[in-house]
N, C-alpha and C positions, 0 to 999 in steps of 0.2 A: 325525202326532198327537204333540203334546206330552207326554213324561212328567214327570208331578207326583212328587214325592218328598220325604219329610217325613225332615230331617233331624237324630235325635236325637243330643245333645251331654252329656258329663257334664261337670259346671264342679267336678268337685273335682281339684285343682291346676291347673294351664293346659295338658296334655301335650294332651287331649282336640281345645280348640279349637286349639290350635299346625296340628293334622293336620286340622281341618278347613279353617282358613285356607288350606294348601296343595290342597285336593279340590273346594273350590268355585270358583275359576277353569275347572277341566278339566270340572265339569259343567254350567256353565251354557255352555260354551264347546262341547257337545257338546249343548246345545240343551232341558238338562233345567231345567225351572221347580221350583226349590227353596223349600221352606217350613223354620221351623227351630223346634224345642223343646230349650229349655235348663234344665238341671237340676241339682241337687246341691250348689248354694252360693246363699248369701242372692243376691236380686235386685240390690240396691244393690252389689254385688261383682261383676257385670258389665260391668266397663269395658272399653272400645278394643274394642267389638265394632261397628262401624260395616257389616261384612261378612253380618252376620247380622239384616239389615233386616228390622225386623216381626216378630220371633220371640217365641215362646209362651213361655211360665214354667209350671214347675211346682218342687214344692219335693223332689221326688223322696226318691233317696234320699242318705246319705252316710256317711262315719264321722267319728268324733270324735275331733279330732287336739290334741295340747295338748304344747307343747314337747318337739317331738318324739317322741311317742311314742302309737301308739294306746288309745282308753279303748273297751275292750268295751263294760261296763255304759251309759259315758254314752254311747255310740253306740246302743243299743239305746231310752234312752230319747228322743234327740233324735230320732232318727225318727219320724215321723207314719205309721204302717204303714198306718191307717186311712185317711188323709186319701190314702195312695199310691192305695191300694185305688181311690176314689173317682175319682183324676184318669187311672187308665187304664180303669177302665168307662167314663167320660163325654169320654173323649178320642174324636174325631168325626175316622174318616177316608174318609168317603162320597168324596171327592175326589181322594184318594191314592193311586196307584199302586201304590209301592215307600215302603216306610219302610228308611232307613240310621238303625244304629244305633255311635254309638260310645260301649259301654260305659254306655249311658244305658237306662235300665228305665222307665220311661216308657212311651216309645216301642216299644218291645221286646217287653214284655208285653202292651200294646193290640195291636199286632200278632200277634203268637199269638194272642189272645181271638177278634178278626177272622179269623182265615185269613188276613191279607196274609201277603205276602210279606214277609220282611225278611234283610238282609243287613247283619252286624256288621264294623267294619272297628276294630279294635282290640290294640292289645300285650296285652291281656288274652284274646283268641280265639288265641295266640302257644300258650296254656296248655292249651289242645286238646293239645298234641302234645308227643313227648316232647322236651322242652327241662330245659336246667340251673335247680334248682330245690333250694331247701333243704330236711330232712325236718319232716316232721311236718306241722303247720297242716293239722289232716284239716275243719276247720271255714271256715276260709278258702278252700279249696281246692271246696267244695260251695257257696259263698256268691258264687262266683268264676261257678262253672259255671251257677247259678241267675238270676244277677243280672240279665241282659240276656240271652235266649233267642233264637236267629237259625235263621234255615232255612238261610241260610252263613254262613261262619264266615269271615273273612279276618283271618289274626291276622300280626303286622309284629314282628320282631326285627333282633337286630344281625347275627345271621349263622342261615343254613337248618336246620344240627344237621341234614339230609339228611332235612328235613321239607317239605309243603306252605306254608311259610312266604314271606312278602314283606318284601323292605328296610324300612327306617324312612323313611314319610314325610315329608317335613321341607324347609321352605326353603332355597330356593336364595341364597347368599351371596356376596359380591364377598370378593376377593383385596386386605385393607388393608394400609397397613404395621404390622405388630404394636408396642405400648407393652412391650416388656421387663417394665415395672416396674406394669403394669395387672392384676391379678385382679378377676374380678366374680363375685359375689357374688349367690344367691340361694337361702335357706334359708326359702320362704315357713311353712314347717310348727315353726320352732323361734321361743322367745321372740327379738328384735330383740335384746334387751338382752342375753341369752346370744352371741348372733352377735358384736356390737361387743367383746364382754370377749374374746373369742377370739382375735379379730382386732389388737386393739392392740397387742401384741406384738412383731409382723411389722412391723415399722417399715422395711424396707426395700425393702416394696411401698405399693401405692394401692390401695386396696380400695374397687370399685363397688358398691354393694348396694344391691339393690332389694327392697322390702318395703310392707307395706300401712301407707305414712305418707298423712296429707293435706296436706303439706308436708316436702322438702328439707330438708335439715340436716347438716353435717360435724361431724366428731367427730377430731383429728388426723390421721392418713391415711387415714380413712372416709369417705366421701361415701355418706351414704341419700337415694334416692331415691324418690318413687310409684313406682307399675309402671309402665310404660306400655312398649307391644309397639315401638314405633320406636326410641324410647331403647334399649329393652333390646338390641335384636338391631344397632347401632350399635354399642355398648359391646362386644358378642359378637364381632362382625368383626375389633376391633381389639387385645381382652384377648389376653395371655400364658396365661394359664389360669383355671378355673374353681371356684370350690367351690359344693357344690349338693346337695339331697340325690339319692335314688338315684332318683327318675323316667326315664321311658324318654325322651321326648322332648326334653329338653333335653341329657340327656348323646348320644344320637343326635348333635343339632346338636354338639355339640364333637368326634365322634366324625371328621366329617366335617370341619371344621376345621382337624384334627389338635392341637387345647387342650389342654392340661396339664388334667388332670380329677379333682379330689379330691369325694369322694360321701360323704355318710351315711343309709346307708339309714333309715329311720323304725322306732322301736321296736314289733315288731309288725306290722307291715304286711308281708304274705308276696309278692305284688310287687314292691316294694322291694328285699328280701330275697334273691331269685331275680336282681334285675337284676344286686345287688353279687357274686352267684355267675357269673353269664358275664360280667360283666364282668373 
């Protein structure tokens, strides 16, 4: 008997699908028929998902991120709490086994409503357990726990802290020859235009940066690029080091690399925050 499993995804920044791209080889390759619900970021901002054939939309949930730094209040209003409400009553899993949830509410919450089953695979279920972690953010920390509800919890770090904790999942990478003089570049959360003023300076490297353009453009030792997941992890294989903000799965991928790794964690954002502490 086939298991069906509805696979929920958050799209706020890429760390989310990064880990799915690596999970869905190994399931369907162990014979599980995957469906998928993507969430958290405008539709039109789904690119290079060729992986995630025929998958759902919803507009979930998100926060409001504006150069660099989180906005409570505009987060509170850009949410549709209503319109959430709606898409996990009338989410239909007559069909569905097993719901995976990574970090996506959606999914997460219909399941609890139902009685499925569901099981969370996320750096954010890492926070179950006692891990490095800054004070305070008593509100972050409840919004954390709430957000995507699972009946298991599998949460992924960069090291155990002698907790039930799993490695970071993350693509596998070829051994290139490194560019000395190559950093890449990707700060998808801060103004472009702030990143480029940063960066010019540094005249004595080549800076990749990938960002949400619709067209290529260099700027003296800058080179901006669209995003796009081949390019980017071509670039990654052969960059000297990395600047980025403080996400788990990209700095993971340099982790493993062994990349020069410069981070800024996100003003506000208590994830971020905790990563730049064990890191």
């Amino acid at each position: 008997m086939t298991l069906t499993v509805l696979y929920g995804i958050q799209g706020t920044g890429n760390g989310h699908l990064a880990r799915a791209r690596c999970l869905i080889p190994a399931l369907r390759a162990a014979g599980v028929e995957l469906k998928f619900l993507l969430s958290g970021r405008d539709q039109d901002q789904f690119k290079d998902n060729d992986l995630f054939e025929h998958y759902e939309y919803r507009k979930g949930l998100t926060m409001e991120i504006k150069s660099g730094k989180v906005h409570p209040l505009k987060t509170l209003v850009k949410n549709d709490n209503i319109q959430f409400l709606k898409d996990v009553v009338s989410l239909d899993l007559t069909d569905i086994d097993l719901v995976i949830s990574d970090f996506e509410p959606v999914t997460a919450w219909a399941a609890k409503l139902r009685g499925k089953s569901c099981i969370a695979i996320s750096h954010q279920s890492a926070f179950e357990h006692d891990i490095p972690r800054v004070k305070g953010f008593v509100f972050s920390k409840l919004v954390m726990k709430l957000f995507a509800p699972a009946k298991i919890s599998l949460g992924v770090h960069w090291h155990h802290f002698n907790q039930p904790i799993l490695p970071p999942i993350i693509e596998q990478h070829e051994n290139k020859e490194v560019d000395s003089k190559l950093i890449l570049v990707y700060m998808g959360f801060e103004k472009l235009e702030d990143v480029i003023n940063f960066l010019l300076p540094f005249t004595h490297s080549r800076f990749m940066v990938f960002a949400r353009v619709e067209r290529g453009f260099s700027q003296g030792n800058i080179c901006v690029n669209p995003i796009s997941h081949d390019e980017f992890h071509k670039n990654l294989e052969r960059c000297s080091g990395v600047i980025c903000n403080t996400g788990f799965e990209l700095s993971s991928e340099c982790l493993q690399l062994g990349k020069k790794l410069l981070t800024k964690p996100i003003d506000g954002q208590y994830e971020q925050l905790c990563n730049a502490i064990a890191l």
